[in-house]
VEXLUMVEX-87597 format. One line per 2 residues: number of its first residue (from 1); their letters; for each residue z, x, y of N, C-alpha, C. Coordinates in steps of 0.2 Angstrom, whole numbers, padded with zeros to 4 digits. Last residue first. Layout:
NUM	A	Z,X,Y,Z,X,Y,Z,X,Y | ... $
This chain:
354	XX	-0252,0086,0089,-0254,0087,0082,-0253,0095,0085 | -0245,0076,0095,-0250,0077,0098,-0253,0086,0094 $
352	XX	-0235,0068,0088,-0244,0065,0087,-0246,0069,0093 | -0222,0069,0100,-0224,0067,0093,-0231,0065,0093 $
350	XX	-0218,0070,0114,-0222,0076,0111,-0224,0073,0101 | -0211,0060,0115,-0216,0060,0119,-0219,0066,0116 $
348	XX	-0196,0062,0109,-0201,0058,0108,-0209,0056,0109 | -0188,0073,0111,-0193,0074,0109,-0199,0068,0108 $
346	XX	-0175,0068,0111,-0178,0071,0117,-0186,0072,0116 | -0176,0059,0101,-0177,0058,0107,-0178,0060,0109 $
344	XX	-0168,0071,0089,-0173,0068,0090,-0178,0065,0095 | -0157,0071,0097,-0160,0079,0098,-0167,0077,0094 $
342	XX	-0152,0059,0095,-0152,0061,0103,-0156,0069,0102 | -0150,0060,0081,-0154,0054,0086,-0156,0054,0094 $
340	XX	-0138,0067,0079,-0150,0068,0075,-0153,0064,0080 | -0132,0066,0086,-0132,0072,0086,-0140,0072,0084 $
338	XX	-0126,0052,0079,-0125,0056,0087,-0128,0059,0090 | -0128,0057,0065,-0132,0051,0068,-0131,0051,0076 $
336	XX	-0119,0066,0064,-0123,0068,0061,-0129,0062,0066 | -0104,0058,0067,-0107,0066,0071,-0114,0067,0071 $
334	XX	-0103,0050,0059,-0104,0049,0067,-0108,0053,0070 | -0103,0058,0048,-0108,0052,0046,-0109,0052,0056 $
332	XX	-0092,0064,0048,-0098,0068,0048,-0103,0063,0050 | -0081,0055,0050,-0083,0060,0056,-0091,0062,0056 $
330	XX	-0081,0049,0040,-0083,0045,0044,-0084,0050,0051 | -0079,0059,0030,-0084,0055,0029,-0086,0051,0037 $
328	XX	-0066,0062,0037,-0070,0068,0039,-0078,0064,0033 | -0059,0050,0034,-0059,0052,0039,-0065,0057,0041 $
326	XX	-0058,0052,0020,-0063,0047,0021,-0062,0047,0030 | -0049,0064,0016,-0059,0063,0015,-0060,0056,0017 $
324	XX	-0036,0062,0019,-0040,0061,0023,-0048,0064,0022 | -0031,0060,0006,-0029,0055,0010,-0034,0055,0017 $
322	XX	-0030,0075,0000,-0037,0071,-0003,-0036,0061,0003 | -0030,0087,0010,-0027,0081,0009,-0033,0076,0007 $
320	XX	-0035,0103,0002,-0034,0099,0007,-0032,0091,0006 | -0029,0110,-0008,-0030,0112,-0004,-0030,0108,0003 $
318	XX	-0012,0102,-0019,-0020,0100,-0015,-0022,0105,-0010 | -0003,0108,-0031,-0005,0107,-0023,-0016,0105,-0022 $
316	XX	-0003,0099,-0046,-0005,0105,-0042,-0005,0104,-0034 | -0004,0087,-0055,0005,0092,-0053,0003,0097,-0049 $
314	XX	-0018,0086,-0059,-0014,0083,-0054,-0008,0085,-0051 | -0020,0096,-0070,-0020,0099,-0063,-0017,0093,-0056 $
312	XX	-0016,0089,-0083,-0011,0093,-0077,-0012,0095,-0071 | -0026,0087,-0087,-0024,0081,-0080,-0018,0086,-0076 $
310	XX	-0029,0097,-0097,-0036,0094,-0092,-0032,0091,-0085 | -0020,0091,-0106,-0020,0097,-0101,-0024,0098,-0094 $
308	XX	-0024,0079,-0111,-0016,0082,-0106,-0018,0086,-0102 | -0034,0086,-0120,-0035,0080,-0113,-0032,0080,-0107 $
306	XX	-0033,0102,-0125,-0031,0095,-0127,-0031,0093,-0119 | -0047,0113,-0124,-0039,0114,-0124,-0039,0103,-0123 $
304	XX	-0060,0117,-0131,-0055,0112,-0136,-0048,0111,-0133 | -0059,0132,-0120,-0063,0128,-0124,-0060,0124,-0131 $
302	XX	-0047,0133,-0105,-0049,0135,-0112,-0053,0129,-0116 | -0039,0127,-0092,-0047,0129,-0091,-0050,0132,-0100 $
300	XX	-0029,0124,-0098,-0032,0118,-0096,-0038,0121,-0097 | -0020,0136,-0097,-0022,0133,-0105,-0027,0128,-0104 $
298	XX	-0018,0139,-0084,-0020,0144,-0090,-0023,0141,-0095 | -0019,0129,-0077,-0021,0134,-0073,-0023,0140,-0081 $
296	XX	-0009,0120,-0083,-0017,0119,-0082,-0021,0126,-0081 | 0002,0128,-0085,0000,0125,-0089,-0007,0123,-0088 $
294	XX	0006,0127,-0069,0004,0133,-0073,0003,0132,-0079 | 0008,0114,-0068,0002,0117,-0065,0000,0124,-0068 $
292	XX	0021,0112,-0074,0011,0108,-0079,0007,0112,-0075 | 0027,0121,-0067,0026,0123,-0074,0020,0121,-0077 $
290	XX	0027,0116,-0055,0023,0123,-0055,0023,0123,-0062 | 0021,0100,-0048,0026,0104,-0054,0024,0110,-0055 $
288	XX	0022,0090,-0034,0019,0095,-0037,0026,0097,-0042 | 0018,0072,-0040,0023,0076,-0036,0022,0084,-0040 $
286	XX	0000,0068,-0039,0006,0067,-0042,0008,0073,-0040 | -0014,0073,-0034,-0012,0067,-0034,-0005,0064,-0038 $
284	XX	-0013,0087,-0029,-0009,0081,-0026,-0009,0075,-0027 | -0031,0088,-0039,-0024,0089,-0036,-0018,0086,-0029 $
282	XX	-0035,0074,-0051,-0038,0077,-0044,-0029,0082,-0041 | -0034,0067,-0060,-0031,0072,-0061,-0032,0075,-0056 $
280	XX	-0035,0052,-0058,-0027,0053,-0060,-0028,0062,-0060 | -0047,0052,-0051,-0041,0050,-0047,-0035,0052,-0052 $
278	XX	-0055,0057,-0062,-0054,0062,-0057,-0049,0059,-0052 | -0054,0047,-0072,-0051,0053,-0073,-0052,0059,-0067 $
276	XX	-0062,0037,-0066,-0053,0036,-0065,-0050,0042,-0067 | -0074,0035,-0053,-0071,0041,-0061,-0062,0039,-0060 $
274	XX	-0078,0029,-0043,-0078,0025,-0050,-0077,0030,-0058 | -0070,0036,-0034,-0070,0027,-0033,-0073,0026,-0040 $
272	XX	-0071,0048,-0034,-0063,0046,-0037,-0064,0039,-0036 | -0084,0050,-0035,-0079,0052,-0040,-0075,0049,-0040 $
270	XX	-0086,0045,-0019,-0090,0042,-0024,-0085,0042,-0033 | -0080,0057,-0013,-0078,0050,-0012,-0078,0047,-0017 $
268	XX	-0084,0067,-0017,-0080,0066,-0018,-0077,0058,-0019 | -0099,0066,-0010,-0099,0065,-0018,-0092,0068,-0021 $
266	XX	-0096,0066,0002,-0095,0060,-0002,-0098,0060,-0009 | -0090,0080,0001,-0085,0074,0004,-0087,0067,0001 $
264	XX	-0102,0087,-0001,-0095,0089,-0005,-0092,0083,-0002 | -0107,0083,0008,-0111,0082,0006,-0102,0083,-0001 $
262	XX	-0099,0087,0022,-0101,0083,0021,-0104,0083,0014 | -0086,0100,0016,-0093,0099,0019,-0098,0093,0017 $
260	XX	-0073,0099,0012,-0073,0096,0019,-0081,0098,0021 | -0074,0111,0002,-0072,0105,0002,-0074,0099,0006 $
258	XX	-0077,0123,0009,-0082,0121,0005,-0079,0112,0003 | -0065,0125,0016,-0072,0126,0021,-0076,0120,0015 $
256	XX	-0056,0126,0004,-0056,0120,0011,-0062,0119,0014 | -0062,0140,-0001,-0061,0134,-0004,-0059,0125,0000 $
254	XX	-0058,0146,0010,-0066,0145,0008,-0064,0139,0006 | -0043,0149,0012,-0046,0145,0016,-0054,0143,0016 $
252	XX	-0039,0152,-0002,-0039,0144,-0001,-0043,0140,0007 | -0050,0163,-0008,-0045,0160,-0004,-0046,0153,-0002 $
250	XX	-0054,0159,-0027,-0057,0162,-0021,-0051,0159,-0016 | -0059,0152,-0040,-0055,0159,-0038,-0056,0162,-0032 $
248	XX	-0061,0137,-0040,-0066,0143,-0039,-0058,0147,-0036 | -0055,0124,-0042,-0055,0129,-0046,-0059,0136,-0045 $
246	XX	-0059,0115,-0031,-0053,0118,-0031,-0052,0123,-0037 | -0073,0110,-0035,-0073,0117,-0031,-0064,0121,-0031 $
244	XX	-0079,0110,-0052,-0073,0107,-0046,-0072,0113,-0042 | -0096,0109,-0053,-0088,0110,-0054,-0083,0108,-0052 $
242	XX	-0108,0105,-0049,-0109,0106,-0056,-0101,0109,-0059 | -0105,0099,-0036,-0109,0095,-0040,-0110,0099,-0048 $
240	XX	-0100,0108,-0025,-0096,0102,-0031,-0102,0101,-0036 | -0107,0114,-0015,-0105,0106,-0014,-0102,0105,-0022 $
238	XX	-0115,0124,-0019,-0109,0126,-0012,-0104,0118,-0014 | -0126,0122,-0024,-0123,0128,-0027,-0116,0128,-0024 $
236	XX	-0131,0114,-0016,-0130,0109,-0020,-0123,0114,-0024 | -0135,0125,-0005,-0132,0117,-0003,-0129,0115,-0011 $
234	XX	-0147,0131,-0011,-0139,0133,-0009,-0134,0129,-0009 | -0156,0121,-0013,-0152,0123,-0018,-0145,0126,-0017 $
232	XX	-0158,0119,0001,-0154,0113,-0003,-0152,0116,-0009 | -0164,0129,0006,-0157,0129,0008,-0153,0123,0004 $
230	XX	-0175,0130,-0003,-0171,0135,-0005,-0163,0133,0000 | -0180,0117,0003,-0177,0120,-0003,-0172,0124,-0006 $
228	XX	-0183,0124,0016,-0180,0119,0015,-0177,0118,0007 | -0195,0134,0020,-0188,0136,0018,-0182,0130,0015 $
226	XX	-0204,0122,0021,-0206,0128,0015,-0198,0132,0013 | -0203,0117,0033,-0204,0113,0025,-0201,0117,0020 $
224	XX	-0203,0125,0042,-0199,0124,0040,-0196,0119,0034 | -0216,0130,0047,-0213,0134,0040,-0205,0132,0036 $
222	XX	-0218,0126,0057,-0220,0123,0049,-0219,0124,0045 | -0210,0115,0070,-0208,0123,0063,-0212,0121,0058 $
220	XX	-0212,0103,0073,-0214,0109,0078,-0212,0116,0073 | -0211,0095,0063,-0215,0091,0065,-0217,0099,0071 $
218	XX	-0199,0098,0059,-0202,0099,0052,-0209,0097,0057 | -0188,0094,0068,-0188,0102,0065,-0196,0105,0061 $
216	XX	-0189,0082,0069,-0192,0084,0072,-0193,0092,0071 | -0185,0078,0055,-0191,0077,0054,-0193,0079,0064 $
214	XX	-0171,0085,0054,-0178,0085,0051,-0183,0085,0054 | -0167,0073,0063,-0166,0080,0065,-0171,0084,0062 $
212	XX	-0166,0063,0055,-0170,0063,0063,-0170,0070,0064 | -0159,0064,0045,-0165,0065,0043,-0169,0065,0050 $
210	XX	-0146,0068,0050,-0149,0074,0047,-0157,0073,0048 | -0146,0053,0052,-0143,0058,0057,-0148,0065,0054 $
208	XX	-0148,0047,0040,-0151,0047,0044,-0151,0052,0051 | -0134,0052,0032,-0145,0055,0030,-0148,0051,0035 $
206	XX	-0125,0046,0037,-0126,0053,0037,-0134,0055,0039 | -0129,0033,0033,-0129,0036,0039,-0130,0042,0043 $
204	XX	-0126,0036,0018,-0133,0032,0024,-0135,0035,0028 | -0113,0039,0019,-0117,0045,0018,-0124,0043,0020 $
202	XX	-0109,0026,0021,-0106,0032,0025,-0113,0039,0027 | -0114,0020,0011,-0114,0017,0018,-0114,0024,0022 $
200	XX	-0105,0026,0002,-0113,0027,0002,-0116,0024,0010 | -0093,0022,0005,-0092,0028,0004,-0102,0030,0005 $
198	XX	-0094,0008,0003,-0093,0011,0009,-0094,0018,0011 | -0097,0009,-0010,-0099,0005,-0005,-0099,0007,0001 $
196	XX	-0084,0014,-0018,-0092,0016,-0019,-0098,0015,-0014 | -0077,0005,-0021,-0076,0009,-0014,-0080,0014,-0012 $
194	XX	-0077,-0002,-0030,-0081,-0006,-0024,-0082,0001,-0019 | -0071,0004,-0040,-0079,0006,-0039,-0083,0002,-0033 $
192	XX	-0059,-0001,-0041,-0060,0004,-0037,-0067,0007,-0036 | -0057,-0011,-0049,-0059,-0013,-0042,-0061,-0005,-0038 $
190	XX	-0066,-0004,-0062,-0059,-0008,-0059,-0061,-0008,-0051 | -0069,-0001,-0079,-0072,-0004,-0075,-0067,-0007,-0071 $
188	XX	-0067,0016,-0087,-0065,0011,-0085,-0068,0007,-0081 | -0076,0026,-0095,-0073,0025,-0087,-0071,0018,-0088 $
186	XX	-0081,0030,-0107,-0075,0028,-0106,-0074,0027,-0102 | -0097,0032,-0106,-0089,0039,-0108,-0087,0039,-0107 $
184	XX	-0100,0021,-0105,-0102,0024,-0113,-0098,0029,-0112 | -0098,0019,-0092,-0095,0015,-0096,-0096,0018,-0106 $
182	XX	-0107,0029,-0087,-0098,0032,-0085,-0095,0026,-0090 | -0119,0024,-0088,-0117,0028,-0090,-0110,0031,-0093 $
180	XX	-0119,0014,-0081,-0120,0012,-0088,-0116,0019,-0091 | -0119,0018,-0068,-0112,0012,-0072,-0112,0013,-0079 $
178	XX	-0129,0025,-0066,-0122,0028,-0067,-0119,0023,-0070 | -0138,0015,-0064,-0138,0019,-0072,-0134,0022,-0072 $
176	XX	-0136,0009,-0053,-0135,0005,-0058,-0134,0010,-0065 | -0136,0021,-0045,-0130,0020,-0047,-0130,0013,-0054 $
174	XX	-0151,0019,-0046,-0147,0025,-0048,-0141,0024,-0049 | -0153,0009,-0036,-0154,0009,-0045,-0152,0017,-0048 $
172	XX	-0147,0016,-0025,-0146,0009,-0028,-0148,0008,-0037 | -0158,0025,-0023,-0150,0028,-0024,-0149,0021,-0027 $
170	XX	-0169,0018,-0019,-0170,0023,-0025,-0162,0023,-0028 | -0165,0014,-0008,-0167,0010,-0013,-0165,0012,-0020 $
168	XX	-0163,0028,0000,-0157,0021,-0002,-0159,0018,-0008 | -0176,0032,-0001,-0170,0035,-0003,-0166,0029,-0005 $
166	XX	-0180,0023,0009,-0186,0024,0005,-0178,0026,-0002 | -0172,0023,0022,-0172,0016,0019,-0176,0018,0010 $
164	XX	-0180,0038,0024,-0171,0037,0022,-0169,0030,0018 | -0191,0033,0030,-0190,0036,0023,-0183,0037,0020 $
162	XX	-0187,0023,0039,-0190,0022,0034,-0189,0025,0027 | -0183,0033,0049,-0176,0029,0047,-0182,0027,0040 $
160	XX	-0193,0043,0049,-0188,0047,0046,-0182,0039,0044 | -0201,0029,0058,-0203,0034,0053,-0198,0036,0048 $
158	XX	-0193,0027,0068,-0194,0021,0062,-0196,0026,0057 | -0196,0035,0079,-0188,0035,0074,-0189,0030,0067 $
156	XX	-0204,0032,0087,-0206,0037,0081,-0200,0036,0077 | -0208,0016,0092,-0203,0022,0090,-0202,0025,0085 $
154	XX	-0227,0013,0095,-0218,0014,0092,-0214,0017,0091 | -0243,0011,0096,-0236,0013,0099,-0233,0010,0097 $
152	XX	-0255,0017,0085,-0251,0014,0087,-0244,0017,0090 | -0263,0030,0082,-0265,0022,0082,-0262,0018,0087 $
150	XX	-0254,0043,0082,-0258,0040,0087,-0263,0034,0088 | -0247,0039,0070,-0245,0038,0077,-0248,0039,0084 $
148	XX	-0256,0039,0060,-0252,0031,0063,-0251,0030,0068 | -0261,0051,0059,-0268,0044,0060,-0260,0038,0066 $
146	XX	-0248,0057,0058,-0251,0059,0062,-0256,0054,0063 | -0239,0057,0044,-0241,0050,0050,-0242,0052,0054 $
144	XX	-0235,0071,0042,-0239,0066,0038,-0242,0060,0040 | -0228,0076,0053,-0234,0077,0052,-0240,0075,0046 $
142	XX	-0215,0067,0051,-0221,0067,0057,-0228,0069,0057 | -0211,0070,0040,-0214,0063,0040,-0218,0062,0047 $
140	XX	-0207,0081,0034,-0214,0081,0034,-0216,0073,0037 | -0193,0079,0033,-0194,0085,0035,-0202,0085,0036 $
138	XX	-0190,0069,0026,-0190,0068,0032,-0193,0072,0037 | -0192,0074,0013,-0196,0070,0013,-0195,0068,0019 $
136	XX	-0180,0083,0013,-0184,0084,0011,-0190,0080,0013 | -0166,0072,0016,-0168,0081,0020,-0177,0081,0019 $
134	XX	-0169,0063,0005,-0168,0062,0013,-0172,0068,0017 | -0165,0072,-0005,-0172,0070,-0005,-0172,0067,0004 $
132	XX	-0152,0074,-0004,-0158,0082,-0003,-0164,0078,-0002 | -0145,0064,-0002,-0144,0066,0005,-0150,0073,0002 $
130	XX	-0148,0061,-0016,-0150,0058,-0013,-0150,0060,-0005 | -0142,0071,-0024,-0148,0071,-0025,-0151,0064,-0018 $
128	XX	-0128,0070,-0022,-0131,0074,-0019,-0141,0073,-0020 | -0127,0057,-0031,-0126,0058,-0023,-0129,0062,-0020 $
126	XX	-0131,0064,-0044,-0133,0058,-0042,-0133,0057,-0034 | -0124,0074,-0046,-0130,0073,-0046,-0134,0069,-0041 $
124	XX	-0110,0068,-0046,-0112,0071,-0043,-0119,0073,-0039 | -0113,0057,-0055,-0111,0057,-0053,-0113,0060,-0050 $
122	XX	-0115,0070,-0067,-0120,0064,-0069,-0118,0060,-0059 | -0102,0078,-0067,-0109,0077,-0067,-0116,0074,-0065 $
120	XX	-0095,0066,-0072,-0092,0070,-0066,-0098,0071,-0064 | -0097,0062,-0083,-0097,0058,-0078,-0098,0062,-0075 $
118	XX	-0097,0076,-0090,-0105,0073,-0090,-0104,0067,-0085 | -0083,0078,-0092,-0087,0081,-0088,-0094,0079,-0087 $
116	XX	-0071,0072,-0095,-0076,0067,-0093,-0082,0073,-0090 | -0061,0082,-0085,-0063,0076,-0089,-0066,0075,-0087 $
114	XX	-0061,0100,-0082,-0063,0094,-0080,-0062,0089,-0086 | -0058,0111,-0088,-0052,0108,-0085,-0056,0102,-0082 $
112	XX	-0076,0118,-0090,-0068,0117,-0095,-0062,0116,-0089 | -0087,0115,-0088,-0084,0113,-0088,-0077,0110,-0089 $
110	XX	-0095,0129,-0090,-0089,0128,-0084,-0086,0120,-0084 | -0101,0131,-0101,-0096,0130,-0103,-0090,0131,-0094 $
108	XX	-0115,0138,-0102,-0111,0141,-0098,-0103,0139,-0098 | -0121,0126,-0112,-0119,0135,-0114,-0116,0139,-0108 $
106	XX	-0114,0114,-0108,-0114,0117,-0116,-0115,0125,-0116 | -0114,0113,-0093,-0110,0111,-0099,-0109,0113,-0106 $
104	XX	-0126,0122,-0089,-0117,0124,-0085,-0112,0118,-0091 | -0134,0118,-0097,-0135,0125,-0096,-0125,0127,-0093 $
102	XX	-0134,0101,-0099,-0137,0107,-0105,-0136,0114,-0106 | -0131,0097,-0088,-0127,0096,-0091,-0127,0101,-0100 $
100	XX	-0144,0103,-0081,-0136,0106,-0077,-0133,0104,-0083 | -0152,0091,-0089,-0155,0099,-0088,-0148,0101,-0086 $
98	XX	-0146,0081,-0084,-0146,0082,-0092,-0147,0090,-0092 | -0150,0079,-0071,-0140,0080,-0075,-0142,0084,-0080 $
96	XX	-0163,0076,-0070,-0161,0085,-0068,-0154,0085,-0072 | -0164,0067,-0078,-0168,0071,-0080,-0163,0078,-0077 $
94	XX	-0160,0060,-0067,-0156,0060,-0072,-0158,0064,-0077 | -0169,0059,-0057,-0161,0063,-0057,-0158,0063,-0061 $
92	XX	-0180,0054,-0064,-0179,0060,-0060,-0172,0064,-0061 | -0176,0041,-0066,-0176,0047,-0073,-0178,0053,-0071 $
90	XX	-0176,0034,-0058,-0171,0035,-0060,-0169,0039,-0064 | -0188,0034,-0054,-0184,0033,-0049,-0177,0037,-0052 $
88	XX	-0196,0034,-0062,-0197,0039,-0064,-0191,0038,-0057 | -0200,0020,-0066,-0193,0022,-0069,-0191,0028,-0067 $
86	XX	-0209,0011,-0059,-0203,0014,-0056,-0199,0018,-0059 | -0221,0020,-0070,-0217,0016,-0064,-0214,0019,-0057 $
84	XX	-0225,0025,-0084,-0216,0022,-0082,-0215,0020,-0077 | -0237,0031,-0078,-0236,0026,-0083,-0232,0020,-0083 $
82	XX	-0242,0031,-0062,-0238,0035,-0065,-0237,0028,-0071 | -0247,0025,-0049,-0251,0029,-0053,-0247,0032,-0060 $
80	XX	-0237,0020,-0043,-0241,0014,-0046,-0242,0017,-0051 | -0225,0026,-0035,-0226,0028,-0044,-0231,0023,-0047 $
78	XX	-0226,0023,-0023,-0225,0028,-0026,-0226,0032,-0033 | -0227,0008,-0020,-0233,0011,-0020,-0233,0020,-0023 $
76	XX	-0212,0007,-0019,-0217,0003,-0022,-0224,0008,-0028 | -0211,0014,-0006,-0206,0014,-0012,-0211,0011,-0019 $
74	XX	-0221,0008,0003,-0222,0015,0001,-0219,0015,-0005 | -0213,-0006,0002,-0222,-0005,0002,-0221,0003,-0002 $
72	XX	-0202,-0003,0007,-0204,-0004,0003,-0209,-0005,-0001 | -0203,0004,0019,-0199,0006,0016,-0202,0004,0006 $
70	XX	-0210,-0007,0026,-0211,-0001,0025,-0210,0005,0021 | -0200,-0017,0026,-0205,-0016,0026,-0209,-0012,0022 $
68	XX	-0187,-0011,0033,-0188,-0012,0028,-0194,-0012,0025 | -0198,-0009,0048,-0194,-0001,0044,-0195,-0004,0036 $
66	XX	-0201,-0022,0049,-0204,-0017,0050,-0203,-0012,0045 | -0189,-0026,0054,-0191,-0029,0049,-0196,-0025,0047 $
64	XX	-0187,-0017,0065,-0181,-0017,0059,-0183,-0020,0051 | -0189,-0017,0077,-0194,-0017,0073,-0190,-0016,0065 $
62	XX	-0178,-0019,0086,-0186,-0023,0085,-0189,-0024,0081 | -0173,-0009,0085,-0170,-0014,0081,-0174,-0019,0081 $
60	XX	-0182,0001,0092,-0180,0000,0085,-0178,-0005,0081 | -0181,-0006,0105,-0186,-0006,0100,-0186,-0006,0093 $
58	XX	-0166,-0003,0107,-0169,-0008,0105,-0175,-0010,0102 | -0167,0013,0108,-0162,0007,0103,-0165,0001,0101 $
56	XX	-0175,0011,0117,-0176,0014,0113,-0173,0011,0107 | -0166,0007,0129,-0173,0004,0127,-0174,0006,0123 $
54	XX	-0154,0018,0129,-0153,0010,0126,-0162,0004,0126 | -0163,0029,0131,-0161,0028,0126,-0157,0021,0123 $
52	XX	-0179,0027,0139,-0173,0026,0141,-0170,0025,0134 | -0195,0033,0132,-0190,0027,0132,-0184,0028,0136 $
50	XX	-0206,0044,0140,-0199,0045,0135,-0193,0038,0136 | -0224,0042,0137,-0217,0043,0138,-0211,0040,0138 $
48	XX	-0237,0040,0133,-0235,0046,0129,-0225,0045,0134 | -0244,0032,0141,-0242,0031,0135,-0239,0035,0130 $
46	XX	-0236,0028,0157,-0239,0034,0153,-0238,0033,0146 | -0236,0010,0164,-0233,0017,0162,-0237,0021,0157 $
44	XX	-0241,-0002,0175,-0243,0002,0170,-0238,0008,0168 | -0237,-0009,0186,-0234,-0012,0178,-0235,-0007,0173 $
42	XX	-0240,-0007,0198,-0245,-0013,0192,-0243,-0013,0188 | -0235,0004,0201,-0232,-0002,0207,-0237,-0009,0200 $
40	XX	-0238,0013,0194,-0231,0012,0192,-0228,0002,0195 | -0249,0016,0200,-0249,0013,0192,-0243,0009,0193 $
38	XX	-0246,0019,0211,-0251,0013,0211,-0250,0011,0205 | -0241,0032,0209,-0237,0023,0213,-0241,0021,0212 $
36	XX	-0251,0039,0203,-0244,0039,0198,-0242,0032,0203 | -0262,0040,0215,-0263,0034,0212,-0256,0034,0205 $
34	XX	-0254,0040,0231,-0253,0042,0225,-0258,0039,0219 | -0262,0029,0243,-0254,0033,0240,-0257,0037,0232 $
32	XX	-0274,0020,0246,-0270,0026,0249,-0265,0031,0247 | -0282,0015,0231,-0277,0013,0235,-0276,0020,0239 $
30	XX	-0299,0011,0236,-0296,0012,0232,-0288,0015,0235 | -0309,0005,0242,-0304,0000,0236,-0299,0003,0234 $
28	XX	-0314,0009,0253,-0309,0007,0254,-0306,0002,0248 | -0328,0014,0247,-0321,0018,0248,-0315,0016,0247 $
26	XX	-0332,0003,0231,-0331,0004,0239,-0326,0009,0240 | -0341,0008,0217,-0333,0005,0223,-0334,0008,0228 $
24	XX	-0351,0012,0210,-0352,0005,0211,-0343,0003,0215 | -0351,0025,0208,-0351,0023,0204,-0349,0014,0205 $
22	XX	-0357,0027,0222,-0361,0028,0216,-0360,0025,0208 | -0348,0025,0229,-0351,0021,0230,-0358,0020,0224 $
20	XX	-0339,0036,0226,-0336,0029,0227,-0343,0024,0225 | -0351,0047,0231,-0346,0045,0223,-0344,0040,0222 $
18	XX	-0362,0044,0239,-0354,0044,0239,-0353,0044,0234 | -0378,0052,0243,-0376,0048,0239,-0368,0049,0240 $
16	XX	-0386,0061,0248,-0384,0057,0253,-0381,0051,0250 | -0398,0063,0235,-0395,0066,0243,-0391,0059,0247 $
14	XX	-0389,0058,0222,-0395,0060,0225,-0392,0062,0232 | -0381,0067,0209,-0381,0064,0215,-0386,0064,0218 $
12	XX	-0381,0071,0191,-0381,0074,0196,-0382,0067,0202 | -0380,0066,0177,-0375,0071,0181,-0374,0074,0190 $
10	XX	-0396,0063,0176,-0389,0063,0173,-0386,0071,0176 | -0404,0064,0192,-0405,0066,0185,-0398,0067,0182 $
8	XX	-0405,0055,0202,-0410,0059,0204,-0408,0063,0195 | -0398,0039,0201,-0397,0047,0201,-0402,0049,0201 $
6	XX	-0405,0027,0217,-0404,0031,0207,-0401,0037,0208 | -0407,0022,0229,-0401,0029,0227,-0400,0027,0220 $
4	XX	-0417,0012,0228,-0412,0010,0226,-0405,0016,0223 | -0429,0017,0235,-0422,0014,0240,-0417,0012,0236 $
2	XX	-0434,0033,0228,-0434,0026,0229,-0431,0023,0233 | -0443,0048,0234,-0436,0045,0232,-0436,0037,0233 $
């Protein structure tokens, strides 16, 4: 045996060799405590752990520049491959109207007591289609960015916030082709389409509350991609978007349930801020009359029945107070982002570990 204690063969120790000293340290280098206090006492932290949630905050807003970023790259890079672009952004959901305004408009004929039905429509669409795709595309964004997040450290929240910012865009030039739209079926152009603004802002918010919640549902459930769909079609069947829910023949206490559910609230909002015939005809919007209501209720819902009729239902009681959807918009949107962000969080440290 040499005097220079080599190892004697990979993996193994010669006689009378130290560990410490084999791998070239001294006993006494290394610390007496815990080595978790030694790290914590040099600065070091676990790379895999859970932010303090006001640090958490912050990070994100760190990276904000970031998110947009991001947001827009991907948005971009979506349709390069595709002839028409970007167009398909907008000829998506408008594609789907046409199809719902082809089968429930002209041959299912639910249309009838609404004005303007193709706005109404066209509109509805349009909103809900944006809190679906959210749902949808958030649902997979952890385990999609699997390479990223074990690349790099950052708040997994960027992610689902991105795809949500991704959406936004999209809704944006969506609403541009709603104006066009609503202005060739005679909507008026008035202050009251600003209120479109907020009422989207709202539902923003919403979609990221849900979409955090998503995307940690969609990162530990696999299957729960696959089910998601089918709840949004339900969803879509529940919310408005191809009727007027106050006209479903059922107790008025369903009829309320189904009113006051986020997705049904701001594709209310949205309606009555740039449809003028859903604000003059919306129920309680005028002092109740049982006669024009009985008038609507019979003659209104009939195919060719005259325009008048259609509005009568404003003479109708309101199931619920149409003065307070923008209270239960602002509840859900709180609630939703409260709730997705913190059942998100808890989970932080388990994200990318595939």
């Amino acid at each position: 045996m040499s005097n220079d204690r080599r190892l004697s063969a990979p993996g193994q120790l010669a006689a009378g060799d130290d560990i410490a000293v084999a791998a070239g340290l001294a006993t006494d280098e290394l610390p007496e405590g815990p080595l978790a206090e030694f790290a914590l006492g040099h600065g070091l932290r676990p790379s895999a752990e859970r932010p303090a949630i006001r640090r958490y905050v912050q990070n994100l807003w760190q990276r904000r520049h970031f998110i947009m970023a991001f947001a827009t790259a991907r948005n971009i890079a979506m349709y390069t491959e595709a002839r028409l672009g970007q167009l398909w952004q907008v000829l998506t959901p408008l594609l789907n109207a046409g199809v719902y305004f082809l089968v429930f408009g002209l041959l299912l004929k639910i249309n009838r007591g609404i004005p303007n039905y193709l706005g109404f429509l066209v509109t509805g669409v349009f909103v809900f289609n944006f809190t679906q795709r959210a749902f949808i595309t958030t649902s997979t964004v952890i385990t999609d960015s699997l390479p990223l997040i074990r690349a790099l450290r950052f708040p997994r929240a960027a992610l689902p916030l991105a795809y949500v910012m991704i959406e936004l865009e999209q809704m944006v030039l969506s609403m541009v082709v709603l104006a066009v739209i609503l202005v060739l079926t005679g909507e008026p152009i008035t202050w009251y389409w600003l209120l479109a603004i907020p009422a989207l802002l709202l539902q923003t918010i919403f979609n990221v509350g849900i979409g955090l919640a998503t995307a940690r549902l969609g990162s530990t459930v696999n299957d729960f991609s696959q089910l998601l769909p089918f709840l949004m079609r339900t969803w879509l069947y529940v919310s408005g978007v191809l009727f007027q829910i106050s006209t479903l023949a059922i107790k008025r206490e369903y009829v309320a349930i189904l009113q006051i559910n986020p997705v049904a609230i701001y594709i209310t909002l949205v309606r009555e801020a740039v449809l003028q015939t859903q604000r003059l005809s919306q129920p309680g919007a005028k002092p109740y009359n049982a006669q024009l209501c009985k008038v609507w209720a019979t003659a209104g819902h009939k195919v060719g029945a005259p325009e008048k009729y259609q509005e009568y239902s404003a003479y109708c009681h309101a199931v619920t107070d149409p003065a307070h959807y923008w209270y239960y918009g602002i509840a859900w949107a709180v609630l939703a982002l409260v709730v997705g962000f913190y059942f998100f969080w808890r989970a932080e440290a388990k994200y990318g570990r595939g």
